[in-house]
C-alpha positions in Angstrom: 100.0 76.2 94.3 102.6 78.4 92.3 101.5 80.3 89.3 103.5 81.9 86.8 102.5 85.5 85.0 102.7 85.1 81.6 101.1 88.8 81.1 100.4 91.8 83.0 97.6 92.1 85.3 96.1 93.4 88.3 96.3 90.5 90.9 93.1 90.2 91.8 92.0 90.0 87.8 94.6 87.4 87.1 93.7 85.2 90.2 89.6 85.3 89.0 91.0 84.3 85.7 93.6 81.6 86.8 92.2 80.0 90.1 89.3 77.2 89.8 87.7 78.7 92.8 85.0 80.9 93.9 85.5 84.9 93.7 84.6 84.8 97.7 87.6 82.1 98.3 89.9 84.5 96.2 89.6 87.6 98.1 89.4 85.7 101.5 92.9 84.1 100.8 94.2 87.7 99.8 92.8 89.9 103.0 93.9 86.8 104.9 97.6 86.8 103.7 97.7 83.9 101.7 99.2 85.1 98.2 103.0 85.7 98.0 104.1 87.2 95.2 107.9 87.2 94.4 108.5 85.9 98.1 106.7 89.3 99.4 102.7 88.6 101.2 100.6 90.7 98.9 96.7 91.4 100.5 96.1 94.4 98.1 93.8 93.8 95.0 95.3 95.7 92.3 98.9 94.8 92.8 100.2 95.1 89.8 101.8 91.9 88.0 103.7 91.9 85.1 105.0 88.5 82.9 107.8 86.5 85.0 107.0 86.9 88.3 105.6 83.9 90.6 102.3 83.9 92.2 102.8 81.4 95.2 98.9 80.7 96.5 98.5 78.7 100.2 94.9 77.4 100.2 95.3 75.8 103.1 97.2 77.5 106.5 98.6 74.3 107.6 100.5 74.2 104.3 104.2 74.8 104.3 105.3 77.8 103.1 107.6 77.6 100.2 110.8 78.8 101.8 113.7 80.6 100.3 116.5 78.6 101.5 119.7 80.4 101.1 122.3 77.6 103.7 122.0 75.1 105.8 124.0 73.1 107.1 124.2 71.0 111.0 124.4 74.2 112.8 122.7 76.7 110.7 119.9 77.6 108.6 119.6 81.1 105.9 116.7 82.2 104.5 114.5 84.7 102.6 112.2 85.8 104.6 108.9 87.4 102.8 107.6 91.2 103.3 104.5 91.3 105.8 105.8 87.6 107.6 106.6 87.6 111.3 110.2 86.9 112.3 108.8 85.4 115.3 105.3 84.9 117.4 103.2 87.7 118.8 100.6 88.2 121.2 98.3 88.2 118.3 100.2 85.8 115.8 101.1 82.5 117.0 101.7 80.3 113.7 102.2 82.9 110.3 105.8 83.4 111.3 108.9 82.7 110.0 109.9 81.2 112.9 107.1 78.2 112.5 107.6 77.4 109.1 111.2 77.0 109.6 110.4 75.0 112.4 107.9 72.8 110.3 110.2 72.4 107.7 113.3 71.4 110.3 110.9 68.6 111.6 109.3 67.3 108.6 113.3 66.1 108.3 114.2 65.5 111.5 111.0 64.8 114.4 112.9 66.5 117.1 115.1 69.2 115.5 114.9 72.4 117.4 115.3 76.1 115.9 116.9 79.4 117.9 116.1 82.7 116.7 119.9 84.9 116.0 118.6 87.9 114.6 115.4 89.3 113.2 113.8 91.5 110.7 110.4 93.8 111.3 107.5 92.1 109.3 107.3 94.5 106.4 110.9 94.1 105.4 111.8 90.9 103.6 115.2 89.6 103.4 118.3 87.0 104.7 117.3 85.7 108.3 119.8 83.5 109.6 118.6 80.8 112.1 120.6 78.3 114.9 119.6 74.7 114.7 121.4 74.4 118.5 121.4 76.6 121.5 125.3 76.1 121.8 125.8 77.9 118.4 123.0 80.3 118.8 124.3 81.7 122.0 127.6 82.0 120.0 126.7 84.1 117.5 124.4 86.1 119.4 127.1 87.2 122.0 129.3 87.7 119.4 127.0 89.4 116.7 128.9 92.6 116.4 132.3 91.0 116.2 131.4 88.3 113.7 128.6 90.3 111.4 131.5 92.0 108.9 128.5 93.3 106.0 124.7 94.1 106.8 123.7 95.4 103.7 120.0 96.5 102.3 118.5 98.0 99.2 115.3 100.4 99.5 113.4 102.9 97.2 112.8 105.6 98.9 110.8 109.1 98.3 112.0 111.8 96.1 116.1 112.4 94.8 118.7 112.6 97.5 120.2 115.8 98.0 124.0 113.4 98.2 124.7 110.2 96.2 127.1 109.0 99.0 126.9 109.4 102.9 126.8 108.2 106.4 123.9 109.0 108.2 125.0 109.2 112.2 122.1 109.9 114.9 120.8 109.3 118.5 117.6 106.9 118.3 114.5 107.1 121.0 111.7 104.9 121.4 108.1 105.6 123.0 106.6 103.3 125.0 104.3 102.3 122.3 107.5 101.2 120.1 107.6 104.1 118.1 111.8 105.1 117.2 112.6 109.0 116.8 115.5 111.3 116.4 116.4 112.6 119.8 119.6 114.8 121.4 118.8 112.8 124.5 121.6 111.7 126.7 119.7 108.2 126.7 119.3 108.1 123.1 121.2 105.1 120.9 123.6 105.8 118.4 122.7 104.7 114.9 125.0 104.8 112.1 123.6 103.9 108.3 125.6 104.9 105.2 123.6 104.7 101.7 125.0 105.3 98.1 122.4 106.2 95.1 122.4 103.2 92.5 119.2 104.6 90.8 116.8 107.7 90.6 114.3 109.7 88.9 112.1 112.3 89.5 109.9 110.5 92.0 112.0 107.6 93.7 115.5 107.1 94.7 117.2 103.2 94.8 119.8 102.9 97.4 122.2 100.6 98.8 122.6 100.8 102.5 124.9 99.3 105.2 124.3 100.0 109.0 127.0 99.6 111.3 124.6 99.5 114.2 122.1 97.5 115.2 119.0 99.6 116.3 115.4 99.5 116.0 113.9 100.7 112.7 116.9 102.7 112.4 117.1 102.8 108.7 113.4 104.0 108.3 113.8 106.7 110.9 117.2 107.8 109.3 116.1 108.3 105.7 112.6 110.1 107.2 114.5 112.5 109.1 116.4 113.7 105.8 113.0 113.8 103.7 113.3 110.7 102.1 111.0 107.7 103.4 111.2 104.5 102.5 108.2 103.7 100.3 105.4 101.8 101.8 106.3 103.2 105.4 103.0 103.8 106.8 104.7 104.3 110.3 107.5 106.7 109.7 107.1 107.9 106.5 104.2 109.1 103.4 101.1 107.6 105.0 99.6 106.8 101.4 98.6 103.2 101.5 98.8 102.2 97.3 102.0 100.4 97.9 101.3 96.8 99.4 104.7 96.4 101.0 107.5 98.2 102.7 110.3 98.8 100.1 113.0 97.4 102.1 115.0 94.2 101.8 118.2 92.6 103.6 120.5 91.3 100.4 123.7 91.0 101.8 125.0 89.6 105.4 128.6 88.6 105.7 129.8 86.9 108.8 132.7 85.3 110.1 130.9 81.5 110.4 132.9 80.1 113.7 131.7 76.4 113.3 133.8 76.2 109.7 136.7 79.3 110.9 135.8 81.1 107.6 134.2 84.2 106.7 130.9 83.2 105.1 128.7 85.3 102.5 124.7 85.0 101.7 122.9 87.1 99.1 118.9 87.5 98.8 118.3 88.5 95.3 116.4 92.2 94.9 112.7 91.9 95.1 111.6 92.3 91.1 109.5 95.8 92.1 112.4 97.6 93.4 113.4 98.1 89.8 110.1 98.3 88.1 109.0 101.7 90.2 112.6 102.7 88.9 
């Protein structure tokens, strides 16, 4: 069921006065993850909504997720994938991932059509996900990533106003054994490399455009803590205040060389309506 906000409202207000269900039902699908707002998964009550955005609603978990599709083709398959969504299957999470509804939606067109995870994003960050339909081509871009991936670029708010508009961020990355990524001087330690540029800023929050040139675990959210300025909504590395309901980080731009057609291919994941509205 998609909705669309014809006023500003708190969420769980709009959904009492919109949904022709119980108040019980309401807040059970929002603790339980079923309310996407804007393509993010939003559990908090008093998110804020204001008029234009979408209010997708899954009553029922063996409903497809309304996907983002960005490409597809034989080979391939781009998408958006939503804030607080699994790029693949946990211990604890077998089904709520991106993985499965790409996979539902593959088979609902084709019985026996098979999906290969390429690349993935951490569940809080939303943004372009690009998927292999073959093993032949996933393998292929996979032990190629580096070469063929020409433009990885994300926008974030972040904390406070950066003390430079422009630069490249270049550190050594550790992580604990219970997956937690820090800056260390450690000959074992990773090299990360992220440069940012300012688009937008106030007193309180800074809008950035970032491009990493590495690939490494959380490394944007570990870079931008270590200068003093945390992405909003990072519980993990940054301000552990909990009134944001998502991670304010998004994949917008990849830009590959796309082997199967010999051309350099590019995919763009519009900015998530909030970014600007904390602006």
């Amino acid at each position: 069921m998609k909705l669309k906000v014809k006023q500003d409202a708190k969420l769980l207000d709009y959904l009492y006065n919109n949904l022709p269900m119980p108040k019980k039902k309401i807040k059970s699908l929002l603790t339980h993850g079923n309310i996407y707002i804007n393509n993010s998964c939003i559990t908090k009550y008093d998110y804020p909504l204001y008029e234009g955005m979408e209010v997708f609603i899954n009553t029922n978990d063996n409903k497809q997720l309304s996907l983002e599709i960005l490409y597809e083709d034989d080979n391939i398959i781009v998408v958006n994938k939503p804030s607080g969504l699994l790029t693949i299957a946990t211990a604890n999470e077998k089904e709520k991932t991106l993985y499965h509804y790409v996979s539902k939606y593959l088979k609902s067109k084709k019985k026996n059509q098979k999906v290969f995870i390429v690349h993935r994003l951490d569940k809080d960050t939303s943004g372009i996900v690009l998927l292999a339909k073959n093993l032949k081509i996933k393998q292929e871009l996979q032990q190629n990533w580096n070469e063929l991936v020409k433009v990885r670029e994300y926008c974030a708010v972040v904390f406070g106003k950066m003390k430079q508009k422009e630069a490249t961020l270049v550190n050594k990355l550790m992580e604990t054994k219970t997956n937690f990524v820090y800056v260390s001087n450690s000959n074992q330690a990773k090299e990360a490399i992220t440069s940012y540029k300012v688009v937008k800023q106030n007193s309180l929050y800074s809008l950035l455009t970032i491009n990493i040139l590495t690939g490494r675990k959380n490394q944007i959210r570990v870079q931008l803590a270590n200068i003093g300025n945390p992405v909003v909504g990072d519980t993990k590395y940054g301000n552990n205040n909990k009134k944001f309901s998502r991670l304010y980080l998004h994949a917008n731009k990849l830009v590959l060389f796309y082997p199967i057609l010999k051309k350099e291919m590019s995919f763009t994941a519009s900015i998530p309506k909030e970014f600007s509205k904390i602006i």
